[in-house]
C-alpha positions in Angstrom: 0.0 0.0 0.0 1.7 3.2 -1.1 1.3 6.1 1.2 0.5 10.3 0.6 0.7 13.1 2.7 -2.9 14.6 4.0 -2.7 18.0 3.8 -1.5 20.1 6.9 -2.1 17.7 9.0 1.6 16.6 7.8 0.5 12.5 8.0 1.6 10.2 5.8 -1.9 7.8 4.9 -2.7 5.0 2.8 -3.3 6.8 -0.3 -6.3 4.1 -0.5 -8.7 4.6 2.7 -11.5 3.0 4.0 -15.1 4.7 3.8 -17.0 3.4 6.9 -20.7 4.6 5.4 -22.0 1.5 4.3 -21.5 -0.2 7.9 -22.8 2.3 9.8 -26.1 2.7 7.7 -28.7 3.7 4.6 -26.7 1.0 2.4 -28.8 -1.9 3.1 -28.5 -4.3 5.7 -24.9 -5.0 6.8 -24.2 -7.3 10.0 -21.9 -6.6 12.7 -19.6 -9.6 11.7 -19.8 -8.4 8.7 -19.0 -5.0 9.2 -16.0 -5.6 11.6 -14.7 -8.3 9.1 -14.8 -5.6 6.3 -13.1 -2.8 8.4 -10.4 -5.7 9.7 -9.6 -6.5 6.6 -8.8 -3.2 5.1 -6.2 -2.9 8.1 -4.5 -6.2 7.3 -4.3 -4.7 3.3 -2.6 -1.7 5.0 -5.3 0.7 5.0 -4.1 3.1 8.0 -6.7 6.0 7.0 -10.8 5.3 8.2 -13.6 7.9 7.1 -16.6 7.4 9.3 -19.2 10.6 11.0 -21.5 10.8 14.1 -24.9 10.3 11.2 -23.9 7.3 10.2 -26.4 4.8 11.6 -26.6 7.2 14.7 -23.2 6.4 16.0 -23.0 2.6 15.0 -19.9 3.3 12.4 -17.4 5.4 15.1 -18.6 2.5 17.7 -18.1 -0.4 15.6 -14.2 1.3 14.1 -13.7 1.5 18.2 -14.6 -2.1 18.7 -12.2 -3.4 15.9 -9.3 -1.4 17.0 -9.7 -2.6 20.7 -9.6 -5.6 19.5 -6.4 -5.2 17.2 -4.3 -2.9 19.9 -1.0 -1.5 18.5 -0.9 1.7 16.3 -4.0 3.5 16.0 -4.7 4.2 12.0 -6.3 7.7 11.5 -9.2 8.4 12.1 -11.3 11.5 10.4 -15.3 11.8 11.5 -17.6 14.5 10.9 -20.3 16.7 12.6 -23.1 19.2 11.8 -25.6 16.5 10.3 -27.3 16.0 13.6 -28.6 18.9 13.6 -32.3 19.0 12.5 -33.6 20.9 10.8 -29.9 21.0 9.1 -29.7 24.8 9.0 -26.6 27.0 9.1 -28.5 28.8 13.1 -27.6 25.8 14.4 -23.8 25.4 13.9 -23.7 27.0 17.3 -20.6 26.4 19.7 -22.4 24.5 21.8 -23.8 22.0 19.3 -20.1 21.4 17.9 -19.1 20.6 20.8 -21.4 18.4 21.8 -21.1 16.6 18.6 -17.5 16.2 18.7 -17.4 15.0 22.7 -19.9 12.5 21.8 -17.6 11.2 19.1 -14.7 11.3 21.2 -16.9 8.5 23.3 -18.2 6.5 20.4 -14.5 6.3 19.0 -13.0 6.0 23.0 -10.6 8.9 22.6 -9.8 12.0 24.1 -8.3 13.5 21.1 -10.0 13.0 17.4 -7.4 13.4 14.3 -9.7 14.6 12.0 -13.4 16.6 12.1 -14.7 17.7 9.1 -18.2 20.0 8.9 -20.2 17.6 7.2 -21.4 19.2 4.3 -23.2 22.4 6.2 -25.3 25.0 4.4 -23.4 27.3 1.8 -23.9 30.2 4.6 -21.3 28.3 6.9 -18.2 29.0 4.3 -19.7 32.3 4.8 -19.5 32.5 8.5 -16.1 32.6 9.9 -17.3 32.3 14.0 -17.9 28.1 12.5 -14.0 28.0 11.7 -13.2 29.8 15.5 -14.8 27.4 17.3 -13.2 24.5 15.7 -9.6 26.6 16.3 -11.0 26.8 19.9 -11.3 22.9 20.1 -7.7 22.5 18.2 -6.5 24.4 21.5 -8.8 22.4 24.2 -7.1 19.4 22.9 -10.6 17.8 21.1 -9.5 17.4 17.9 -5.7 17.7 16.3 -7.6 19.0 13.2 -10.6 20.1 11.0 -11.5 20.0 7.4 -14.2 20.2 5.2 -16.8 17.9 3.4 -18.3 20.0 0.9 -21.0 19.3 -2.1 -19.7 22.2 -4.8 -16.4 23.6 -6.3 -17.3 26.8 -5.1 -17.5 25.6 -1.4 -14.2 23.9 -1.7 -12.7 27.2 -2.7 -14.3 29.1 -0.3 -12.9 27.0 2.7 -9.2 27.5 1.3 -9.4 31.1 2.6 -9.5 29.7 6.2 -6.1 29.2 7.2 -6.5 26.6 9.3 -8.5 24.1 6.9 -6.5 20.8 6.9 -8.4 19.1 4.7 -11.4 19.3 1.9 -13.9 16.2 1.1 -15.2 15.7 -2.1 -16.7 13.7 -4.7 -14.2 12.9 -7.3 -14.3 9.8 -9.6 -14.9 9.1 -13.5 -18.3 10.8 -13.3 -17.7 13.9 -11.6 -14.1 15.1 -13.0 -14.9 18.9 -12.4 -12.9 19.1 -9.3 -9.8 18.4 -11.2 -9.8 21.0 -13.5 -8.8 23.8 -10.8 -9.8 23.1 -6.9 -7.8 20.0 -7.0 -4.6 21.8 -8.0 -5.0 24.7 -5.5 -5.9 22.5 -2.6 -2.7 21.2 -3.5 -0.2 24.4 -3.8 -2.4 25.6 -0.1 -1.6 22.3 1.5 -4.9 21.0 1.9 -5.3 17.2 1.4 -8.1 16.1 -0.8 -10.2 13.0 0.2 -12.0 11.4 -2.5 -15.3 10.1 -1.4 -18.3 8.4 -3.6 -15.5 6.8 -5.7 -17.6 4.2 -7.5 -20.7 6.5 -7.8 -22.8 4.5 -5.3 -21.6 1.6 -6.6 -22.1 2.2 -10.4 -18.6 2.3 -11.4 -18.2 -1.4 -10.1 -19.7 -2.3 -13.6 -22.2 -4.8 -11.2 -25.4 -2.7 -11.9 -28.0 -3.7 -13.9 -31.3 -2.1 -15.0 -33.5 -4.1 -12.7 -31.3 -3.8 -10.1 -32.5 -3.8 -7.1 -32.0 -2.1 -3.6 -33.6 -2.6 -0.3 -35.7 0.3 1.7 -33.1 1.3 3.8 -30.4 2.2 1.1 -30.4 5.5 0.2 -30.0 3.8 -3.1 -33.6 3.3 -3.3 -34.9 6.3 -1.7 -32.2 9.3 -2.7 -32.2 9.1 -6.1 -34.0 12.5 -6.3 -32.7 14.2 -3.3 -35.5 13.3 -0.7 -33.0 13.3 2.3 -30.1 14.6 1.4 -28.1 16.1 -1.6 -28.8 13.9 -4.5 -25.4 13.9 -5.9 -23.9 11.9 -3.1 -26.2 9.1 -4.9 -24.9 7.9 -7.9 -22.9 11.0 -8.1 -26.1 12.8 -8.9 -26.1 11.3 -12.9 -29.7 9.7 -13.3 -29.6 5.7 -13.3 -30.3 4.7 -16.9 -27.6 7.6 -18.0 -24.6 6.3 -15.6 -25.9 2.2 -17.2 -24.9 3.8 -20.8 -21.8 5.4 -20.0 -20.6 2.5 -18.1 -20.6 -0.2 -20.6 -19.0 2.7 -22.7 -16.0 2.4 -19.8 -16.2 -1.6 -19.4 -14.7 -1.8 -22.8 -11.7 0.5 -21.9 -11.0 -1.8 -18.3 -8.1 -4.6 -19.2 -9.1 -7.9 -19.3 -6.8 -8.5 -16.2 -8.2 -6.6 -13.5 -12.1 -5.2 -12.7 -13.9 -2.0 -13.1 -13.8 -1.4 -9.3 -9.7 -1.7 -9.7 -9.8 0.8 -12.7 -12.2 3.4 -11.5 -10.5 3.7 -8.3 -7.0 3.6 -10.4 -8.3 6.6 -12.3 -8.7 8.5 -8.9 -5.0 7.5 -7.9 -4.0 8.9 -11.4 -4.3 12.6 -10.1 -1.6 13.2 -7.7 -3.6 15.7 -6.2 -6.1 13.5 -4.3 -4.5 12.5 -1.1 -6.5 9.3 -0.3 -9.3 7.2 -1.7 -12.2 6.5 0.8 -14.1 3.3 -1.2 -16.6 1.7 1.1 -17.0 -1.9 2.0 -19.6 -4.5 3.5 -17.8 -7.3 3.5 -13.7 -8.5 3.8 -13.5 -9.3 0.0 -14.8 -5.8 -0.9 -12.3 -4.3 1.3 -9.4 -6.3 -0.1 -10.7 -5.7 -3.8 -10.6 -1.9 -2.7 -7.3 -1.9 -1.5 -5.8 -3.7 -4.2 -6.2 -0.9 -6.6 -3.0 1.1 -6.6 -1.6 -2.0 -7.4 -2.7 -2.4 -11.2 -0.5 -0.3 -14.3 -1.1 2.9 -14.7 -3.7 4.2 -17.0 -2.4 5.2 -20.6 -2.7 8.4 -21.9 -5.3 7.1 -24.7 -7.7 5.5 -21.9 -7.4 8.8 -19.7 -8.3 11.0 -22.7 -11.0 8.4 -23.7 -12.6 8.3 -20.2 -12.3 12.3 -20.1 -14.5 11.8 -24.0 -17.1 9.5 -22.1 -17.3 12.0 -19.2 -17.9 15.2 -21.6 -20.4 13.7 -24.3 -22.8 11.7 -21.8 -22.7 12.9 -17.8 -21.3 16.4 -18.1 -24.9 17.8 -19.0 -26.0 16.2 -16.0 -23.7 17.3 -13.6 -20.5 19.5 -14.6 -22.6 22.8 -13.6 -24.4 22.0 -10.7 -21.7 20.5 -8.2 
């Protein structure tokens, strides 16, 4: 597993993470063997970087990443959460000292630590890039010894670039993968030249870019799968990367024919991520052990040529730019 550099924070992470969504919730049912098998096995591939926030399934994914590395002892890998989604309504009034605080103590106790690597604002309203008294408070718990650092996740370009003017932004979230190349064209590079990692998140577009889907695919109840498509609970491009189903089923039997015979289109979509030296880590999600050791064996395929890269970039522009490019 071949290491980058987050950002300010000044760690050195798996450049291929683990995304701990799926076992915490709204991906279908996933058990607790399950889930701790999945999160195990990504630390014996050498994963040392775990993505996880206080929403997902109310606390279940920071308690069962706490389990799992009780059980293992030895060097803690590092851990980023989030906080703000709690709040409800989610509006911008209530990113409020006190509820920050109270967010990040109780995932200090769900993770059993006094001291969390990594908070990022979890995709808050617009207004908060806008509001500078968010970014003192999380200084203030930098200080009080809560947290060693805060990012960002953010839903737009135009967020990203607004949290580079705070100087003490270690990190930026986004979605980044074959369908949603925007980043790349400028917030990438200037995250970059600030020192601001990037962590790629939504890397197989819900699942898409796994090649697996089918038209009568189907998804159970509880996964967001089923019931995000249009943006009922949250922001719709964090499901499929916003491109509507039968669209993304076009385009990616456009990309299976450009994915070597040797390897899978899991292994070449998260390749193309890896491709952009830019992105400091990875964050695929897993349910199971072999999806976490598929997922981590993706830096270890060739390179992608210059023709594929230009042909994927052809793909992108003629079929899921319309859909997206503008609006994230």
């Amino acid at each position: 597993m071949k290491n980058r550099i987050l950002g300010k924070t000044g760690k050195s992470v798996s450049e291929i993470g683990f995304g701990a969504w799926a076992i915490g919730g709204t991906w279908g049912e996933v058990s607790l063997e399950d889930a701790k098998g999945a999160l195990h096995a990504a630390l014996d591939a050498g994963m040392t970087f775990i993505d996880t926030a206080d929403v997902y399934g109310d606390g279940r994914s920071e308690k069962i990443i706490a389990q799992v590395l009780k059980e293992r002892g030895g060097e803690r890998p590092f851990i980023a959460t989030k906080a703000g989604r709690r709040l409800s309504p989610h509006v911008a009034s209530g990113y409020t000292e006190k509820n920050l605080n109270e967010f990040v103590d109780r995932s200090r106790d769900n993770l059993q630590t006094e001291t969390l690597d990594l908070v990022q604002l979890h995709c808050p309203p617009t207004e908060i890039y806008y509001t500078p008294e968010v970014f003192a408070v999380m200084d203030e718990m930098i200080s009080a010894g809560k947290i060693r650092s805060y990012g960002v996740s953010v839903e737009k370009v135009e967020e990203g670039f607004k949290a580079l003017e705070y100087p003490n932004v270690s990190s930026i979230q986004l979605i980044y993968n074959i369908f949603r190349q925007r980043p790349a064209e400028l917030l990438l590079r200037e995250a970059k030249r600030r020192d601001v990692g990037i962590i790629a998140r939504v890397p197989l577009a819900s699942g898409l870019l796994t090649g697996k889907m089918k038209t009568d695919t189907a998804f159970s109840a509880d996964d967001h799968r089923a019931f995000n498509r249009n943006g009922e609970q949250f922001d719709k491009g964090e499901t499929f990367a916003g491109v509507p189903f039968d669209v993304a089923l076009d385009a990616v039997e456009d990309i299976r024919r450009l994915v070597p015979g040797d390897t899978t289109m899991t292994k070449f979509a998260l390749r193309w991520i890896l491709m952009n030296e830019d992105v400091s880590v990875v964050i695929p999600g897993a349910k199971n052990r072999a999806q976490s050791e598929a997922n981590a064996q993706a830096g270890d395929i060739n390179a992608l040529s210059d023709d594929v890269m230009t042909a994927l970039k052809k793909i992108y522009q003629q079929k899921i730019s319309p859909w997206v490019h503008q609006r994230w």
